[in-house]
C-alpha positions, 0 to 999 in steps of 0.5 A: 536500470532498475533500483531497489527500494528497501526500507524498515519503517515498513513491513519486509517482504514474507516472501521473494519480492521487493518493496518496490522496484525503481525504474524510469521515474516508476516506482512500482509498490508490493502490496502492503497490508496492515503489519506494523513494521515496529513489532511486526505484528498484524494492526486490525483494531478495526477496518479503518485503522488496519486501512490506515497501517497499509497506507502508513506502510505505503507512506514510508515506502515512497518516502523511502524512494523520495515520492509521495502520494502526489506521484502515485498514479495508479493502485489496487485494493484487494479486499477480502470482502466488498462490504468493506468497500465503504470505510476502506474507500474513506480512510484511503481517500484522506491520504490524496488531496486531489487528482486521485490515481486510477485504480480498481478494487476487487474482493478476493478470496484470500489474503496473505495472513488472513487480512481485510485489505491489501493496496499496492501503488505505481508512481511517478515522478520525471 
């Protein structure tokens, strides 16, 4: 069986998909990017404040499923240039205090609505 996790404290989907999806202790997080869920408009200020939106946007997702990122297990970071690695990287890592998830990053050609960074998240929880 699976849930549905929908919540406004973040961006709703601009397509046909979830939030996230429940299923078994996984929680299986869209990618979210730097939209502000307020006024829905796009946050890129800066690279590190539009890192720090996707991650807010991340935070409100699992808090709507009763997560956090302790349960997070694995993510990806799409950037739309690896020269952002660096400042990405730092501003994702203060979000963990230890035990950090698997993940991968990879630059892409193109991200929805021309963003920098895009990051979704699997978690767990028994």
């Amino acid at each position: 069986m699976k849930t549905i996790i929908n919540t406004s404290n973040a961006p709703a989907p601009i397509g046909p998909y979830s939030q996230a999806v429940m299923a078994n202790g996984f929680l299986f997080a869209s990618g979210q990017v730097a939209i502000n869920p307020e006024n829905g408009e796009l946050n890129q200020t800066s690279i590190a404040e539009e890192t720090h939106q996707v991650m807010r946007n991340i935070k409100a997702v699992l808090l709507e499923a009763e997560y956090d990122f302790e349960h997070v297990i694995k993510t990806t970071i799409f950037l739309s240039d690896m020269s952002l690695f660096a400042e990405v990287n730092e501003v994702y890592g203060s979000y963990f205090q230890s035990e950090y998830p698997a993940r991968e990053t990879v630059a892409v050609k193109g991200l929805p609505k021309g963003v920098n960074v895009e990051i979704s998240v699997t978690a767990y929880k028994a």
